[in-house]
Residue frames relative to the residue before (quaternion, step in Angstrom):
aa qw qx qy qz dx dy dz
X 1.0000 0.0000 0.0000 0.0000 0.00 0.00 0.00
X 0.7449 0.3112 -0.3348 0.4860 3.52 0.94 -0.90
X 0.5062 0.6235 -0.4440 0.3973 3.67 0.79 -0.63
X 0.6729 0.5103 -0.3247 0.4259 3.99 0.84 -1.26
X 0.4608 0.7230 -0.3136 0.4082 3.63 1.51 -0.90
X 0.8069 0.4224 -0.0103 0.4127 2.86 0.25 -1.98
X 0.5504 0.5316 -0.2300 0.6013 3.42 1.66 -0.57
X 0.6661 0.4118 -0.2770 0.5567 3.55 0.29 -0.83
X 0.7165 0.4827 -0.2922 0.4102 3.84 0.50 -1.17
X 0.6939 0.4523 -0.2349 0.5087 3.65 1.01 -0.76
X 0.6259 0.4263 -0.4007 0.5157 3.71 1.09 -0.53
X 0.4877 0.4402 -0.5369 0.5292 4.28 1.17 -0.38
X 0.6539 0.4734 -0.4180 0.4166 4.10 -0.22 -0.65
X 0.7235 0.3377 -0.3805 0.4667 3.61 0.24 -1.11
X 0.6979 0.4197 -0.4625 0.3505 4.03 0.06 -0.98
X 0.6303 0.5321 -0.4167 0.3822 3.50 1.26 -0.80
X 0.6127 0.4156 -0.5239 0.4212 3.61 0.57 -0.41
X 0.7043 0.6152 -0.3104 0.1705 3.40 0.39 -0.90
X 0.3215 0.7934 -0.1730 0.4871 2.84 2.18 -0.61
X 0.7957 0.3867 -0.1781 0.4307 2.55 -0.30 -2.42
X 0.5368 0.4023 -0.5127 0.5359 4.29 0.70 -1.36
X 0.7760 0.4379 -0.4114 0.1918 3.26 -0.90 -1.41
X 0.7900 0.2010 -0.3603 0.4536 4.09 0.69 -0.33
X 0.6361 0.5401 -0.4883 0.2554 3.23 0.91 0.17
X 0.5010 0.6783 -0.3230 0.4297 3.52 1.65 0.05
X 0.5525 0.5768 -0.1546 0.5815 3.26 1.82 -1.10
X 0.7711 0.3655 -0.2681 0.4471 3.43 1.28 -0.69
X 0.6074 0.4671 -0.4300 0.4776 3.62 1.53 -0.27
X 0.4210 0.7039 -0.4592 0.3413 3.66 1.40 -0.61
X 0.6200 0.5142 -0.2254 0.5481 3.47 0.55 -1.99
X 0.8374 0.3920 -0.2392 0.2963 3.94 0.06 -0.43
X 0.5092 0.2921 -0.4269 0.6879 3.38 1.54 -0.11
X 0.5042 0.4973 -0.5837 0.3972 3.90 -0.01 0.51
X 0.5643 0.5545 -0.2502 0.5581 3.43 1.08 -1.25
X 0.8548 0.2802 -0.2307 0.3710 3.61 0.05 -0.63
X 0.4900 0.6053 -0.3347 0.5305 3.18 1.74 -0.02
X 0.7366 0.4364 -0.2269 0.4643 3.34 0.67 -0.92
X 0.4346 0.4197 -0.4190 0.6778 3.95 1.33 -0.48
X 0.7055 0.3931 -0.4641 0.3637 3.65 -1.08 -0.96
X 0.6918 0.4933 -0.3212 0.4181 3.73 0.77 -0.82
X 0.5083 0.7223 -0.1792 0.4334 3.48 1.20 -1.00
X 0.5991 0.6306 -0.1985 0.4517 2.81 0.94 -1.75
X 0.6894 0.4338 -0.1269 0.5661 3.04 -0.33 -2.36
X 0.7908 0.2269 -0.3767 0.4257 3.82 -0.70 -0.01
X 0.4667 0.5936 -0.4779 0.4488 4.10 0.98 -0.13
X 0.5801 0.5360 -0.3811 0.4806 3.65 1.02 -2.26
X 0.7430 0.4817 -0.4241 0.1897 3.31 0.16 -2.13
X 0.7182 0.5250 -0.3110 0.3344 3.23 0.62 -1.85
X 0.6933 0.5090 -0.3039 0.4097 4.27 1.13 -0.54
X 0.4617 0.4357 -0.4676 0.6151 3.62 1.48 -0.39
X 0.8562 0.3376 -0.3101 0.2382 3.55 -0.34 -0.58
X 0.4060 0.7119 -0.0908 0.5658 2.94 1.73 0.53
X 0.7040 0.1872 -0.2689 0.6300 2.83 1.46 -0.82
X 0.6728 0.4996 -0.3349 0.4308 3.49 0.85 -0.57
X 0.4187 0.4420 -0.5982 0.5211 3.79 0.97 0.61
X 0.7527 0.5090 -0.2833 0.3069 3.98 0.27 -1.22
X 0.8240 0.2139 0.0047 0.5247 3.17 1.72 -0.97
X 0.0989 0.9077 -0.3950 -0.1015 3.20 0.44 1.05
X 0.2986 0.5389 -0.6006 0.5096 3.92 1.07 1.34
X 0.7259 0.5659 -0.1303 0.3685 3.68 0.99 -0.48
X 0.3264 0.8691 -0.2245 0.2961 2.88 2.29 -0.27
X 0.5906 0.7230 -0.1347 0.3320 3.06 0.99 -2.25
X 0.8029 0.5613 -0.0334 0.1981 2.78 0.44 -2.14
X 0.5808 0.4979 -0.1143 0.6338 2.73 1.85 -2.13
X 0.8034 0.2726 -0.3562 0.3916 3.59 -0.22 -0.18
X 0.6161 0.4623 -0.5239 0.3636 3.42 1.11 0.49
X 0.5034 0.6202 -0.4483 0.4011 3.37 1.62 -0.49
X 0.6045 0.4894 -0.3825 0.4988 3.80 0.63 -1.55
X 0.4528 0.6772 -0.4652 0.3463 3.69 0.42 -0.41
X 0.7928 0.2351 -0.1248 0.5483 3.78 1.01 -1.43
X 0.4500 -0.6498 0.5702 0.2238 3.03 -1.65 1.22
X 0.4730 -0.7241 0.4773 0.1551 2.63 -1.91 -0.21
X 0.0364 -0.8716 0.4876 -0.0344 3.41 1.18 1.36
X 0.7406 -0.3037 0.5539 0.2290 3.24 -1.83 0.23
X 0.8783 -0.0166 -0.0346 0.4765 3.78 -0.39 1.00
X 0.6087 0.4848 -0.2554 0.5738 3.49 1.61 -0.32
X 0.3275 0.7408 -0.5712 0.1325 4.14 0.39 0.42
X 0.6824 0.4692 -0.4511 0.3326 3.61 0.43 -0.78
X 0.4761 0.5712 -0.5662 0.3557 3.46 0.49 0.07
X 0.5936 0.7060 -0.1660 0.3488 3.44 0.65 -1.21
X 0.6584 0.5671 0.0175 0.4946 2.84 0.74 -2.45
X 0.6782 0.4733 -0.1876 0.5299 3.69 0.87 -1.29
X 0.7315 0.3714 -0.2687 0.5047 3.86 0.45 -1.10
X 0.7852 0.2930 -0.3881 0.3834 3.55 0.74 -0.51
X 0.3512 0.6666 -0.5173 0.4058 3.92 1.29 0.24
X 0.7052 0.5347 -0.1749 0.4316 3.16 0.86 -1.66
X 0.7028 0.2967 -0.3696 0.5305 3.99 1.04 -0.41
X 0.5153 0.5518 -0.4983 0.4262 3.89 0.77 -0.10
X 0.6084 0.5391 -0.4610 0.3559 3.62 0.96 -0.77
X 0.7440 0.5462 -0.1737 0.3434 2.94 0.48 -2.34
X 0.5567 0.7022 -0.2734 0.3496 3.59 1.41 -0.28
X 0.7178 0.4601 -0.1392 0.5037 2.71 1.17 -1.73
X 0.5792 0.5388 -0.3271 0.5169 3.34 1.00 -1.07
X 0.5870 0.5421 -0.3828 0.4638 4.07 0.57 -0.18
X 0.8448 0.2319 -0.0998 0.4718 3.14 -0.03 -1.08
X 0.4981 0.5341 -0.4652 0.5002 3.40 1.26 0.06
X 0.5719 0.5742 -0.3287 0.4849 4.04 0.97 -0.75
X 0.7665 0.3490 -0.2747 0.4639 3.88 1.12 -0.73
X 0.4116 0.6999 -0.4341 0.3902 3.84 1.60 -0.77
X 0.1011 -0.8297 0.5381 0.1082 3.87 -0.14 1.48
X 0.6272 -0.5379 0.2808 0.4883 3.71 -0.57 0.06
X 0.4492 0.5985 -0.4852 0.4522 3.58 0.79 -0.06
X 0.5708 0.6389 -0.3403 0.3875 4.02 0.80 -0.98
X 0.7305 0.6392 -0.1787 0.1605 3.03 0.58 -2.14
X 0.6593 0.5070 -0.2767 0.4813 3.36 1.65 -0.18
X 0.5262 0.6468 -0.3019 0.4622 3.35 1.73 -0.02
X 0.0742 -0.8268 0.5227 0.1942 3.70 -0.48 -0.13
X 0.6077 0.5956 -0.3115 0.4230 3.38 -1.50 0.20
X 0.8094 -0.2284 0.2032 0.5014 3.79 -0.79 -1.06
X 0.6044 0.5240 -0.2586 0.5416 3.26 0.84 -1.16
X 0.5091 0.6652 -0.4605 0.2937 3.85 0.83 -0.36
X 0.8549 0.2460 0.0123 0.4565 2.84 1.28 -1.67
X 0.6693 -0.6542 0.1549 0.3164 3.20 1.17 1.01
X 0.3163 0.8156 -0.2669 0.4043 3.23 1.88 1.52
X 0.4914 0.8011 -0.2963 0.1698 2.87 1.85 -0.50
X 0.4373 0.6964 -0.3442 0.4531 3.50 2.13 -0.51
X 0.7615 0.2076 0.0335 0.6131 3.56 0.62 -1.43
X 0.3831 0.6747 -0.6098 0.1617 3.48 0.34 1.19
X 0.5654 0.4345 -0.5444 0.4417 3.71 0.37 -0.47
X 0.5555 0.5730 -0.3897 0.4597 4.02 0.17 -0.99
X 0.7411 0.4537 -0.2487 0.4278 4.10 -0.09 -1.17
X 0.7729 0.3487 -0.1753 0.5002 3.30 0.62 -1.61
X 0.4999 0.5834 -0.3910 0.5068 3.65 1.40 0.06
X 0.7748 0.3259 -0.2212 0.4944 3.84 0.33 -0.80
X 0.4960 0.3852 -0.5064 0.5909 3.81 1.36 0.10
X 0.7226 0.3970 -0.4981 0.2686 3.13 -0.45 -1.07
X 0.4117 0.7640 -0.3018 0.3946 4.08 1.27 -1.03
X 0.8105 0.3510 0.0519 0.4660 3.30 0.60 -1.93
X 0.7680 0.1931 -0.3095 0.5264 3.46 1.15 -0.24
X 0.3442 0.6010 -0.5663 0.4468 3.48 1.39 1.49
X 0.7019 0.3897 -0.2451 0.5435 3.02 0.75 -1.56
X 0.6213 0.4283 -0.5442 0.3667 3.99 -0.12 -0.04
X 0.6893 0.4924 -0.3784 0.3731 3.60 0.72 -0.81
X 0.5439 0.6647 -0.3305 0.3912 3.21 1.21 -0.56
X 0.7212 0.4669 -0.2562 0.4430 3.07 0.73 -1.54
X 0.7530 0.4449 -0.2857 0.3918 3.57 0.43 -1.48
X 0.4626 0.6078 -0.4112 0.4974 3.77 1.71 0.05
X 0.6225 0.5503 -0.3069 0.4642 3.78 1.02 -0.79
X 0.5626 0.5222 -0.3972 0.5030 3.42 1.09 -1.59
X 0.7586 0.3956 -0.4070 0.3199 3.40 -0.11 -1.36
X 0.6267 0.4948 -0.3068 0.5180 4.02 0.29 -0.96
X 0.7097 0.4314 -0.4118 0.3749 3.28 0.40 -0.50
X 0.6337 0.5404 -0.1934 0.5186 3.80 1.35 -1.57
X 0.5512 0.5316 -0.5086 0.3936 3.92 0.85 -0.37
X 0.6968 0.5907 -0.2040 0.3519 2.73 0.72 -1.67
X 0.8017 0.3667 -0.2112 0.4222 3.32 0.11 -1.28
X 0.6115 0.5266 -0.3688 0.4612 4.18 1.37 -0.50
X 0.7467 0.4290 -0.3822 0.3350 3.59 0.81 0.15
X 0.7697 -0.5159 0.1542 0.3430 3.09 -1.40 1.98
X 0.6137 0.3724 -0.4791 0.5051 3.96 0.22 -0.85
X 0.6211 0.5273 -0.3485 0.4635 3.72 -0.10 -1.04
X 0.8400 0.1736 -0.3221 0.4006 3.38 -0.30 -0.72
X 0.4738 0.5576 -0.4452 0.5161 3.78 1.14 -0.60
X 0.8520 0.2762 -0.3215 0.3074 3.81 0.22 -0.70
X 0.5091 -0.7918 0.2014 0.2706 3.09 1.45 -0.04
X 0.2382 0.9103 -0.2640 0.2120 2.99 1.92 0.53
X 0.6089 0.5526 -0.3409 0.4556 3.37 1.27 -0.33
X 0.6450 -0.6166 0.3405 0.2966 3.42 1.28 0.07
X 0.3725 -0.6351 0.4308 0.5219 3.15 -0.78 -0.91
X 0.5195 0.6556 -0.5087 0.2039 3.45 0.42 0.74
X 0.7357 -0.3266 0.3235 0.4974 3.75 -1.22 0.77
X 0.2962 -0.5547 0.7146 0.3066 2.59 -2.13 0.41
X 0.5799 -0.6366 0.4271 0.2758 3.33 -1.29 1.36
X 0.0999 -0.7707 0.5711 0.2644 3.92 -0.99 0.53
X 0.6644 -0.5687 0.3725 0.3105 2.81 -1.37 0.58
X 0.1338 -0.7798 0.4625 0.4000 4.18 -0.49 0.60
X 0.2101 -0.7390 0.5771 0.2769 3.40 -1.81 0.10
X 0.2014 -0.6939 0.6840 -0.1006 3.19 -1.25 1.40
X 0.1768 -0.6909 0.6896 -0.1255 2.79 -1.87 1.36
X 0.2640 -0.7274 0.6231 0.1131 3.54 -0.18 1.51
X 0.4102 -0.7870 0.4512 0.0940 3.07 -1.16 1.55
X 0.4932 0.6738 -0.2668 0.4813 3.46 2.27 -0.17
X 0.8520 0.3178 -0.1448 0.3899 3.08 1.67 -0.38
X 0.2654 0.7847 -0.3990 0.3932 2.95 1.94 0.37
């Protein structure tokens, strides 16, 4: 009688662990989908704002189609991250060179001599700092999950990277 107890009580523990592995794999699964499908997002927000700027700016052309040039891979962002710091600068530093003193009392876009190609600009940021929150929302959910001790002791994340987080600087708000 007690042995069946103890038998019955240990077979509820084991199915429960098995359980517990079996949806939380099903739940990190469902989340590198999630983060697969943002990271894509992403890369087509950047794409759709490099190309964006190089309609608005064509001295700026060059540049933008060498950024779009880099993907966005899993564990590889700072390339990215780097080329598009580097066009938010070279941007600002443009249209800051045309911003005549009449402007200077305006703020915002018009500051920096955008007011021609605002709806278009503040369209492909606003795009890109949707699809970044998104993504870096996945990274997180994805990194809770996968940093805690059962998970990593069982090894459920696989063998794939931990996702970093990307960093982005809206050149509308610099």
């Amino acid at each position: 009688m007690i042995i069946d107890l103890i038998l019955a009580i240990l077979l509820v523990c084991v199915v429960s662990a098995v359980l517990w592995t079996y949806f939380t794999a099903q739940r990190l699964h469902r989340l590198h989908i999630r983060l697969d499908a943002a990271l894509q997002s992403l890369q087509a927000a950047l794409d759709r704002r490099v190309a964006v700027v190089a309609a608005v700016s064509p001295q700026l052309a060059p540049q933008a189609r060498e950024v779009e040039s880099i993907r966005l891979l899993h564990g590889q962002l700072a390339p990215r991250e780097a080329a598009e710091r580097e066009l938010s600068a070279a941007i600002n530093r443009k249209f800051a060179a045309e911003c005549s003193a009449e402007d200077s009392h305006m703020n915002g876009v018009a500051e920096y001599g955008l007011s021609n190609h605002q709806p278009e600009l503040i369209d492909a940021d606003v795009r890109v700092e949707l699809a970044h929150r998104f993504y870096n929302e996945a990274v997180a959910s994805t990194r809770g999950l996968r940093l805690r001790p059962l998970v990593k002791t069982f090894r459920l994340g696989g063998r794939a990277p931990l996702p970093d987080f990307f960093q982005y600087t809206s050149y509308l708000s610099v």
